[in-house]
Structures are given as structure tokens and as C-alpha cells.
PDB file of N, CA, C and O in Angstrom:
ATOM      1  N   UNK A   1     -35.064  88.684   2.891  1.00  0.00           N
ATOM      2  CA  UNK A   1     -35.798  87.581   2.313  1.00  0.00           C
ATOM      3  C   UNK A   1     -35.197  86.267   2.816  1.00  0.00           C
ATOM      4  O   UNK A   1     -33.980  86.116   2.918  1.00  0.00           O
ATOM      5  N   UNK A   2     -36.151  85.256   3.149  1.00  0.00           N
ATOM      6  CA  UNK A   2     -35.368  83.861   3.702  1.00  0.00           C
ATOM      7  C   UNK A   2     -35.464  83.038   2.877  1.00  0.00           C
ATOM      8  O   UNK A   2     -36.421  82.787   2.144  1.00  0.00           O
ATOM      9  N   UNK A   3     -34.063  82.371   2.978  1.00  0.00           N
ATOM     10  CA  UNK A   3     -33.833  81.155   1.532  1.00  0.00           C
ATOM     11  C   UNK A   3     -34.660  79.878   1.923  1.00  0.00           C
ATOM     12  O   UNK A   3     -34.858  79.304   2.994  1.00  0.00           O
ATOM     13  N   UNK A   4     -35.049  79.669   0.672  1.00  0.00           N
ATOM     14  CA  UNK A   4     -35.962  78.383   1.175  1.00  0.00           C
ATOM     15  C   UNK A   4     -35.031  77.067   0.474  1.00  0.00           C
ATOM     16  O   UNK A   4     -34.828  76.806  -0.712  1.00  0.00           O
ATOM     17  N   UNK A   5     -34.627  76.466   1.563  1.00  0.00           N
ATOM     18  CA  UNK A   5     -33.696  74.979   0.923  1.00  0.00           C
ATOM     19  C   UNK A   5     -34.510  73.909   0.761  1.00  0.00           C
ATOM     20  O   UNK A   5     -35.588  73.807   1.346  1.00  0.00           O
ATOM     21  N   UNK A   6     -34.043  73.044  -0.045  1.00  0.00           N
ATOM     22  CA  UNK A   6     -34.831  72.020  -0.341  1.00  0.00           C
ATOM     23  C   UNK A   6     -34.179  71.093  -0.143  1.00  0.00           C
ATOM     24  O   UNK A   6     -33.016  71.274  -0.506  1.00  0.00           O
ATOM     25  N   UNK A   7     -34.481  69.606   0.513  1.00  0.00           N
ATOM     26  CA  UNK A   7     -33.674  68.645   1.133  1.00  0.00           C
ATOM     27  C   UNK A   7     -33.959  68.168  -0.354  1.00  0.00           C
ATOM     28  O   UNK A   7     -35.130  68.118  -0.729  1.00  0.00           O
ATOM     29  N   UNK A   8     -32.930  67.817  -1.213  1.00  0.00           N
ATOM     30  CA  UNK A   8     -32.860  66.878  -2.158  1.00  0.00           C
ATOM     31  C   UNK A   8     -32.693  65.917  -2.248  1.00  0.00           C
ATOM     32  O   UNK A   8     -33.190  65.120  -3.044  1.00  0.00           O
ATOM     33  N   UNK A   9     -31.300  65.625  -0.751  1.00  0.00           N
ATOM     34  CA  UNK A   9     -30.809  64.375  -0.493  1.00  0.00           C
ATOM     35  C   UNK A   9     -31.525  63.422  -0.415  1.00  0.00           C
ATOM     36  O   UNK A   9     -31.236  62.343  -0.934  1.00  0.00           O
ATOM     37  N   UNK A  10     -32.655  63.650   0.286  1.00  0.00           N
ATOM     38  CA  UNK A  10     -34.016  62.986   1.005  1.00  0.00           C
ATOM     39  C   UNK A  10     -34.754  62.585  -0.319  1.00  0.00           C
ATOM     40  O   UNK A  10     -35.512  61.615  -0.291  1.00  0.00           O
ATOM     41  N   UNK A  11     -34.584  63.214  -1.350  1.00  0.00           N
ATOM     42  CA  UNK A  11     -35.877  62.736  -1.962  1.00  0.00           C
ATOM     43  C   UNK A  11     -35.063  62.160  -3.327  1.00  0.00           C
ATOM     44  O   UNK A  11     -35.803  61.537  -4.088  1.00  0.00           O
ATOM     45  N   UNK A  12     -33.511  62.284  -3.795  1.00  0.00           N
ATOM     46  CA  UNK A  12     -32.702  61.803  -4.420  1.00  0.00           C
ATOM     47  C   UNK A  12     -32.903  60.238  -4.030  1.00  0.00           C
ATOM     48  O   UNK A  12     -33.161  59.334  -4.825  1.00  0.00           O
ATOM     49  N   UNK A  13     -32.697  60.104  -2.380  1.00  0.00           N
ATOM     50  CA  UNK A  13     -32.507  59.127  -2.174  1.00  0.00           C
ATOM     51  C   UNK A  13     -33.980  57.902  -1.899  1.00  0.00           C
ATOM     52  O   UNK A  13     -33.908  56.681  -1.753  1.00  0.00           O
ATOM     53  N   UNK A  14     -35.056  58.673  -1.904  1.00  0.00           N
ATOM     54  CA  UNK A  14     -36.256  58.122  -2.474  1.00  0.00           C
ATOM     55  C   UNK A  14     -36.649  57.861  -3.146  1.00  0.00           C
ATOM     56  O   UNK A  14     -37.544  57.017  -3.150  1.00  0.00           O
ATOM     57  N   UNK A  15     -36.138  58.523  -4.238  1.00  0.00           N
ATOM     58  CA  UNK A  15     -36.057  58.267  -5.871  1.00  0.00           C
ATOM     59  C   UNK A  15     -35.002  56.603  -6.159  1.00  0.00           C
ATOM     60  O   UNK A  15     -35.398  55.476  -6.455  1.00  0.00           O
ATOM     61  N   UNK A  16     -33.890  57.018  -5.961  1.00  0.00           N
ATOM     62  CA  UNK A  16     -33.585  55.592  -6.021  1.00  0.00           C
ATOM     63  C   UNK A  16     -33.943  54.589  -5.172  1.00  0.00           C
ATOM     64  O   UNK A  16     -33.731  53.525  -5.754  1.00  0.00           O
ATOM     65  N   UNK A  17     -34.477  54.368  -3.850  1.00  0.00           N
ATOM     66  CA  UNK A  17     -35.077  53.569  -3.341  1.00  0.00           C
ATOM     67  C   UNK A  17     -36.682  52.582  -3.829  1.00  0.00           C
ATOM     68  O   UNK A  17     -37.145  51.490  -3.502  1.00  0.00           O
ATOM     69  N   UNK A  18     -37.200  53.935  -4.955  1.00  0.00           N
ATOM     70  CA  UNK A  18     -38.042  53.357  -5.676  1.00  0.00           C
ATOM     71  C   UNK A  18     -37.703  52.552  -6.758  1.00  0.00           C
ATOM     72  O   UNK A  18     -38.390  51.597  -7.119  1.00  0.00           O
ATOM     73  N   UNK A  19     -36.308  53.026  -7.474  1.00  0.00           N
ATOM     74  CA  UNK A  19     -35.795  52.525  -8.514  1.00  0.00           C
ATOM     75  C   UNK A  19     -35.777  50.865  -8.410  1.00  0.00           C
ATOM     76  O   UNK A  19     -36.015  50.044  -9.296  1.00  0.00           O
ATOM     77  N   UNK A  20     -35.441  50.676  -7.132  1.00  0.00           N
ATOM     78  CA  UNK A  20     -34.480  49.276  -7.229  1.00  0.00           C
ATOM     79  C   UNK A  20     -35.367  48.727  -6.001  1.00  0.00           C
ATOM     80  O   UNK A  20     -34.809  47.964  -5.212  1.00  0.00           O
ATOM     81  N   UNK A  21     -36.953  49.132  -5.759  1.00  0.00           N
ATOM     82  CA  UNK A  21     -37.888  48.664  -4.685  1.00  0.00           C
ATOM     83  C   UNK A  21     -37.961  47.091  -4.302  1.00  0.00           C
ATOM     84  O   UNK A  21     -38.270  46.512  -3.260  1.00  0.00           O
ATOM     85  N   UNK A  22     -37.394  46.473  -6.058  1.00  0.00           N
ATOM     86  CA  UNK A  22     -37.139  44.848  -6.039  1.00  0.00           C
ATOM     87  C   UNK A  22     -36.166  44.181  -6.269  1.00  0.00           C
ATOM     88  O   UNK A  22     -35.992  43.099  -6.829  1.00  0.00           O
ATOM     89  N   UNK A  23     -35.175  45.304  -5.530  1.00  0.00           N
ATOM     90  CA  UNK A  23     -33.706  44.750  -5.785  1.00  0.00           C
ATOM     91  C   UNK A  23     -33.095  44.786  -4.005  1.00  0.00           C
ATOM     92  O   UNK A  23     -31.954  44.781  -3.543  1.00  0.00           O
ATOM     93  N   UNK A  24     -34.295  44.818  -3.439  1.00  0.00           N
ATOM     94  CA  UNK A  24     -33.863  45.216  -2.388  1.00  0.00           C
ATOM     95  C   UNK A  24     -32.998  44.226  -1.220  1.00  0.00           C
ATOM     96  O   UNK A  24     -32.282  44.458  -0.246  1.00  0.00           O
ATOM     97  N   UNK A  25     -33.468  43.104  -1.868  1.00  0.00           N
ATOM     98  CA  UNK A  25     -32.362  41.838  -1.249  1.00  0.00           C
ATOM     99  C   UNK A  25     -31.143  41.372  -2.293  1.00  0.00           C
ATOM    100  O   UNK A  25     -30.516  40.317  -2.195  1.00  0.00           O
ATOM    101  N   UNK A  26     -30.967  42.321  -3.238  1.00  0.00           N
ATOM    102  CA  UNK A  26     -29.743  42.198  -3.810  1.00  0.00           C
ATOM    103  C   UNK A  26     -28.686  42.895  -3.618  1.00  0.00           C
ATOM    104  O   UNK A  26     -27.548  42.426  -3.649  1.00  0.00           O
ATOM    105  N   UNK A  27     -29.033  44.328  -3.355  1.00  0.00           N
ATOM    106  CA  UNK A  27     -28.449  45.700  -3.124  1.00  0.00           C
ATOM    107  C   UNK A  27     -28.468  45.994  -1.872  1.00  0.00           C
ATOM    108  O   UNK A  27     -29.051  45.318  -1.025  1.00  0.00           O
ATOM    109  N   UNK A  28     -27.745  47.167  -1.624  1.00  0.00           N
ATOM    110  CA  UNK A  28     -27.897  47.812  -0.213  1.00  0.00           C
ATOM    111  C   UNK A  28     -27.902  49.335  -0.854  1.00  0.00           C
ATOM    112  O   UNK A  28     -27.078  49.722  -1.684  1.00  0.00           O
ATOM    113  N   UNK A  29     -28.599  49.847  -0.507  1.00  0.00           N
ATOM    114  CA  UNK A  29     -29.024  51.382  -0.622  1.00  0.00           C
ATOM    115  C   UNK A  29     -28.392  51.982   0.891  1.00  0.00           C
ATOM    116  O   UNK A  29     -28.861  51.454   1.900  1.00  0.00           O
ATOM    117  N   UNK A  30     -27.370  53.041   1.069  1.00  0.00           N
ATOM    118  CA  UNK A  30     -27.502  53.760   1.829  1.00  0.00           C
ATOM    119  C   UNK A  30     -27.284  55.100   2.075  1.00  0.00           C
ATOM    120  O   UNK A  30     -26.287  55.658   1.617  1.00  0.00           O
ATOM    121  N   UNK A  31     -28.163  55.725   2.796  1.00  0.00           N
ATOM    122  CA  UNK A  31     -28.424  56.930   2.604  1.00  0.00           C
ATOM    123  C   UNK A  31     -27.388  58.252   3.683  1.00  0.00           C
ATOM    124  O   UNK A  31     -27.396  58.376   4.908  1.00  0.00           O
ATOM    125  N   UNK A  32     -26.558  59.094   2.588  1.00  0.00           N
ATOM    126  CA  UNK A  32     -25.705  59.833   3.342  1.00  0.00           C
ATOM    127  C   UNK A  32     -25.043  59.491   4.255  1.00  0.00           C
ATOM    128  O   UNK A  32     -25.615  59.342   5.335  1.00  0.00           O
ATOM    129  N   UNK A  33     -23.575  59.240   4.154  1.00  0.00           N
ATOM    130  CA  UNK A  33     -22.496  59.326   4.772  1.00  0.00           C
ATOM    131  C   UNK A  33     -21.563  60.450   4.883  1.00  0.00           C
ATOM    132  O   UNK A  33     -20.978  60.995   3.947  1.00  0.00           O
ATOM    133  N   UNK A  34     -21.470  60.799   6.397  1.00  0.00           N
ATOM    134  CA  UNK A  34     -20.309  61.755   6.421  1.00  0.00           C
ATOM    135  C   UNK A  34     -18.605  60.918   5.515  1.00  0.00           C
ATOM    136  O   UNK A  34     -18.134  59.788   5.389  1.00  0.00           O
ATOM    137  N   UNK A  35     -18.401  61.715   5.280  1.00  0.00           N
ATOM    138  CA  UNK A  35     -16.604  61.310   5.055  1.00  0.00           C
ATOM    139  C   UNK A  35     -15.562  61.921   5.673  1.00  0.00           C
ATOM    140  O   UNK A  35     -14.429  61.439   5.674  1.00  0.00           O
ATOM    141  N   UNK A  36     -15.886  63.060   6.260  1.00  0.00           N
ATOM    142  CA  UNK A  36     -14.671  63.579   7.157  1.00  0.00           C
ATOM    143  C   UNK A  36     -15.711  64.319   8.071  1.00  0.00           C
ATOM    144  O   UNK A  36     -16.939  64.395   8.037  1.00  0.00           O
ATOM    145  N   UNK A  37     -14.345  65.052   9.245  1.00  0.00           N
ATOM    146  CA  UNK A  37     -15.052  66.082  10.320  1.00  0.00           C
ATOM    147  C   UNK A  37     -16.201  67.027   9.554  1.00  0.00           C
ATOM    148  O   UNK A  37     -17.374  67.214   9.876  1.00  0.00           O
ATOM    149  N   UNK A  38     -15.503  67.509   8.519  1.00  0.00           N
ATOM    150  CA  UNK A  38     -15.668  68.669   7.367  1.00  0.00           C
ATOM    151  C   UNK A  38     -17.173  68.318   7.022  1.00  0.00           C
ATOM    152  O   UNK A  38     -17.516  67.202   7.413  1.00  0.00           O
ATOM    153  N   UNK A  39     -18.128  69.058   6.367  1.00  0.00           N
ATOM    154  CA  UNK A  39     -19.189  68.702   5.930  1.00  0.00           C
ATOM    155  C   UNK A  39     -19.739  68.215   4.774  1.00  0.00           C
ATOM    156  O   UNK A  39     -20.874  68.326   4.313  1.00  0.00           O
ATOM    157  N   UNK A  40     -18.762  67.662   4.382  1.00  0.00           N
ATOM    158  CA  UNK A  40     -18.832  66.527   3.418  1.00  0.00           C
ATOM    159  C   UNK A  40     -19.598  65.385   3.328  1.00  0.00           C
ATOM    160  O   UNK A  40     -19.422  64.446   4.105  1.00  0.00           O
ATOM    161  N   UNK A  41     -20.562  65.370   2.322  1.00  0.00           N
ATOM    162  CA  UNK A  41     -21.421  63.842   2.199  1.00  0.00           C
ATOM    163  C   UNK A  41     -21.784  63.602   1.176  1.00  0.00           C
ATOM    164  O   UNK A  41     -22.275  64.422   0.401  1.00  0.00           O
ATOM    165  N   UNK A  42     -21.584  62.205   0.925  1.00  0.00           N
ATOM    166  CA  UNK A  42     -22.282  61.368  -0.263  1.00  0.00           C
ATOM    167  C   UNK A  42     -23.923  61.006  -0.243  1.00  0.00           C
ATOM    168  O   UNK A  42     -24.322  60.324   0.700  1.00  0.00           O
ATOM    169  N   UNK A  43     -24.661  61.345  -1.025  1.00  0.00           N
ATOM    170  CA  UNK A  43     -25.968  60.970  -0.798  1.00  0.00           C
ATOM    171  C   UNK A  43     -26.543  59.937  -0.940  1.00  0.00           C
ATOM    172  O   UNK A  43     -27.553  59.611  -0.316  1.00  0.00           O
ATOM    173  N   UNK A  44     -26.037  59.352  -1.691  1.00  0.00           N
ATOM    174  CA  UNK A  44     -26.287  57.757  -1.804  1.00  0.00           C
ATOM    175  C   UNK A  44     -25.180  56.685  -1.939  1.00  0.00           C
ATOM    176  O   UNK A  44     -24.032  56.993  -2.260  1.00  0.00           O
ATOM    177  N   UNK A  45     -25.531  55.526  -1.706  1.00  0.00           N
ATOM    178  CA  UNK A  45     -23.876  54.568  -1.824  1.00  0.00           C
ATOM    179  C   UNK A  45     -25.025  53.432  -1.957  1.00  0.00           C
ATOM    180  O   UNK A  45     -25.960  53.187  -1.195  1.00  0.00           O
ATOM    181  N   UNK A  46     -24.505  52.587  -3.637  1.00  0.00           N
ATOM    182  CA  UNK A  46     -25.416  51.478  -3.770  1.00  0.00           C
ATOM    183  C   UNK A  46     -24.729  50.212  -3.763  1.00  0.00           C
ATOM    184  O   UNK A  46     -24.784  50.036  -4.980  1.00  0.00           O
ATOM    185  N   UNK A  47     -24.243  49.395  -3.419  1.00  0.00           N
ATOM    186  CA  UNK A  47     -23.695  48.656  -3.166  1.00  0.00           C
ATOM    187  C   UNK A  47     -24.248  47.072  -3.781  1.00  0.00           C
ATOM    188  O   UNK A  47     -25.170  46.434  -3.273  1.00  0.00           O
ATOM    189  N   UNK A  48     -23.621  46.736  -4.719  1.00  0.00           N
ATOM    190  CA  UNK A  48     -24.644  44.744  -5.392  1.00  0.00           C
ATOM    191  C   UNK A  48     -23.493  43.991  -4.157  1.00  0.00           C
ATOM    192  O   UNK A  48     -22.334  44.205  -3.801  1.00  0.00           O
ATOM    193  N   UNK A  49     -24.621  42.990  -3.782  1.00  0.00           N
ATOM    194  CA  UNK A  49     -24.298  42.043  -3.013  1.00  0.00           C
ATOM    195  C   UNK A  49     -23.571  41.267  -3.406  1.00  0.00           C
ATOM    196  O   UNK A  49     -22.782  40.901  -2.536  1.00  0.00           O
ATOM    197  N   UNK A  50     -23.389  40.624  -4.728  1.00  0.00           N
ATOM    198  CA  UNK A  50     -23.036  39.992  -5.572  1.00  0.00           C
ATOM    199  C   UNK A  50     -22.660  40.483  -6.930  1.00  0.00           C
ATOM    200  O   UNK A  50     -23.379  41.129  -7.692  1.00  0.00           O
ATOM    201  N   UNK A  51     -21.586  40.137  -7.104  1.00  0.00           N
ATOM    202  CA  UNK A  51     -20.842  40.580  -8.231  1.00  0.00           C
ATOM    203  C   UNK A  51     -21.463  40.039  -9.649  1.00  0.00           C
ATOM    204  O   UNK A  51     -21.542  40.758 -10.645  1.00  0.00           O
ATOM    205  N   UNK A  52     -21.963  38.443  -9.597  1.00  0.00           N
ATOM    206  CA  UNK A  52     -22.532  38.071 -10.103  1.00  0.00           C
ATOM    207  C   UNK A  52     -23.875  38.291 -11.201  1.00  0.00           C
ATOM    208  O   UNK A  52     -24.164  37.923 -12.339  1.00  0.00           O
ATOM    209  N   UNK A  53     -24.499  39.137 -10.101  1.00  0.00           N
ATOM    210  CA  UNK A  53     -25.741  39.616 -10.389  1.00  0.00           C
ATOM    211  C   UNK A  53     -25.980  41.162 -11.368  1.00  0.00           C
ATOM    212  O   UNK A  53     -25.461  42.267 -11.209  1.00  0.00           O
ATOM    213  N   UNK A  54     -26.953  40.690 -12.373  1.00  0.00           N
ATOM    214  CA  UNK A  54     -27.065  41.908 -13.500  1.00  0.00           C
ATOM    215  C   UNK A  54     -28.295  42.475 -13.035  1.00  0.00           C
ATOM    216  O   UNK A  54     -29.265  41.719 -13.068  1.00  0.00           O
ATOM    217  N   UNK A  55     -28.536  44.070 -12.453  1.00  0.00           N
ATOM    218  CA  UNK A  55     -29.715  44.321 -12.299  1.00  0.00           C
ATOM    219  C   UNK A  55     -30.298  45.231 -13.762  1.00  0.00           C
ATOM    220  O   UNK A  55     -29.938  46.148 -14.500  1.00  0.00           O
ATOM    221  N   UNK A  56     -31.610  44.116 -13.545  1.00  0.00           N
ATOM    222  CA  UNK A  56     -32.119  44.478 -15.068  1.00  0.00           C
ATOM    223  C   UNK A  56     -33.094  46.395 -14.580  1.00  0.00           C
ATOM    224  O   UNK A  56     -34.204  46.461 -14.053  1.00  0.00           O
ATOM    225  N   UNK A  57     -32.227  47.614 -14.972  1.00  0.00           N
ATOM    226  CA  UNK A  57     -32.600  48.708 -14.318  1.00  0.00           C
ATOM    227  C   UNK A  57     -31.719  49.794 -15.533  1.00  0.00           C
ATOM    228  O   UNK A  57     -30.512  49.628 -15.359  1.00  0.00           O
ATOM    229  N   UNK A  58     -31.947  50.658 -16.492  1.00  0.00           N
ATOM    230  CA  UNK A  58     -31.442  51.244 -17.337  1.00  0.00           C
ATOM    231  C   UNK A  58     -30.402  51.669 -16.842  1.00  0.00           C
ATOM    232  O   UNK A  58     -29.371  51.396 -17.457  1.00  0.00           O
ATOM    233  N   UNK A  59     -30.271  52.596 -15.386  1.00  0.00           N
ATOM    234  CA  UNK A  59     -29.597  53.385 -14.688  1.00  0.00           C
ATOM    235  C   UNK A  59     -28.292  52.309 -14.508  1.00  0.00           C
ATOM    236  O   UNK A  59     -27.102  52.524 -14.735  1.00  0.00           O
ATOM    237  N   UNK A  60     -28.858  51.252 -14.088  1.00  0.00           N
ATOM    238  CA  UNK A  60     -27.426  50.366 -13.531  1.00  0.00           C
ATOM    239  C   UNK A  60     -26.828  49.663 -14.247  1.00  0.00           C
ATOM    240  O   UNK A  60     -26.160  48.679 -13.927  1.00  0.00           O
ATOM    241  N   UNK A  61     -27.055  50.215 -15.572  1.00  0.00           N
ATOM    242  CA  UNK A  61     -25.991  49.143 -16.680  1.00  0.00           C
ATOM    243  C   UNK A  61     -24.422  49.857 -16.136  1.00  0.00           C
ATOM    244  O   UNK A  61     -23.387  49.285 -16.479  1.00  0.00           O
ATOM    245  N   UNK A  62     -24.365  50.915 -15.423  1.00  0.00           N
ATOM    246  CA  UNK A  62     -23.265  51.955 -15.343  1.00  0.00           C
ATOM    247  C   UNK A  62     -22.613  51.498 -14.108  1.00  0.00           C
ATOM    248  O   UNK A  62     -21.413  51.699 -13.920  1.00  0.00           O
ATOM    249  N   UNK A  63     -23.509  50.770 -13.092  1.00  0.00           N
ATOM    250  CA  UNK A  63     -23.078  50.149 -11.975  1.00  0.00           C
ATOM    251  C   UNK A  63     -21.672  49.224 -11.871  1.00  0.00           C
ATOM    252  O   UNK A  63     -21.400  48.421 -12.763  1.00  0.00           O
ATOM    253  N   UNK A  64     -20.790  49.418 -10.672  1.00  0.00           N
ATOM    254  CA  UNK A  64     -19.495  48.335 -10.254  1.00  0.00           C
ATOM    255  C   UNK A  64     -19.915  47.597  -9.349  1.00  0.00           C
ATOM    256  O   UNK A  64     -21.048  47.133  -9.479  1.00  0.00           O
ATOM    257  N   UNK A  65     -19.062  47.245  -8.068  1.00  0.00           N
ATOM    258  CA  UNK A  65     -19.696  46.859  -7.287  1.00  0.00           C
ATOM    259  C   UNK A  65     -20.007  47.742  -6.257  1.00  0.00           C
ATOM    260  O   UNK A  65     -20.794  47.280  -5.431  1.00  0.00           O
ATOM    261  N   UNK A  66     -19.481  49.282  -6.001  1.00  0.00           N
ATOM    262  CA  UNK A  66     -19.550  50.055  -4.921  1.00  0.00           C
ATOM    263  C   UNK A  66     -20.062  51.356  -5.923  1.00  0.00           C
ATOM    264  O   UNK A  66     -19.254  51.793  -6.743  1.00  0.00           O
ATOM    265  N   UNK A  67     -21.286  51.893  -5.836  1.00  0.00           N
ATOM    266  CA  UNK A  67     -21.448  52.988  -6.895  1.00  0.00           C
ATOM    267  C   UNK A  67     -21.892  53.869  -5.509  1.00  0.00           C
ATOM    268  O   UNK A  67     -22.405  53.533  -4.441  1.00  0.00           O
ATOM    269  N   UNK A  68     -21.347  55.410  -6.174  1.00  0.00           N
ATOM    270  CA  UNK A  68     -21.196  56.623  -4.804  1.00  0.00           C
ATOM    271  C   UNK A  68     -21.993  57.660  -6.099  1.00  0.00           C
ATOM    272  O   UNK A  68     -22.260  58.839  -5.868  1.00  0.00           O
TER     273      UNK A  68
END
């Protein structure tokens, strides 16, 4: 029987790209980074431009300035 995988990453990271569709010159969204040789990756890395700035978004009351 063949396993059927599902790219989650891809659609994790579409999901939050919708989240914050008008935050998009505040934030930086980016999608999967290796971290070593090894196959290791983060799927998303959200980054506020400004420390300053409160994004009005339920999810990101939890936000720093580098969220992984």
C-alpha cells in the first residue's frame, strides 16, 4: 500500500499568510528554513518589523519579536 503524505508545511504556511494578509508590510512571513545539514526545518518564522507595533490578530497576542 503507498503512503499518501500531505504537504502541511505548504498549507500551514498559507494559513498564516492569510492570517496576517494586512500585516504584510509590518511582518515578514517566511516560509521553511533548513537549520542544519540534517533534515531539520522550521515551517514558518514571523518576524514584526517593529517592536513597537501591536498586531491586532488573536493568534499574535503570543507574539515577540522573532516567533518560530
Amino acid at each position: 500500500m503507498d503512503e499518501i503524505t500531505n504537504d502541511w508545511h505548504s498549507d500551514f504556511y498559507a494559513a498564516i499568510r492569510e492570517i496576517f494578509k494586512n500585516e504584510k508590510d509590518k511582518i515578514d512571513i517566511i516560509q521553511e528554513q533548513f537549520l542544519s545539514k540534517e533534515p531539520l526545518r522550521i515551517d514558518v518564522i514571523v518576524v514584526k518589523k517593529n517592536d513597537d507595533y501591536g498586531i491586532d490578530k488573536q493568534i499574535a497576542r503570543i507574539f515577540k519579536k522573532y516567533n518560530i
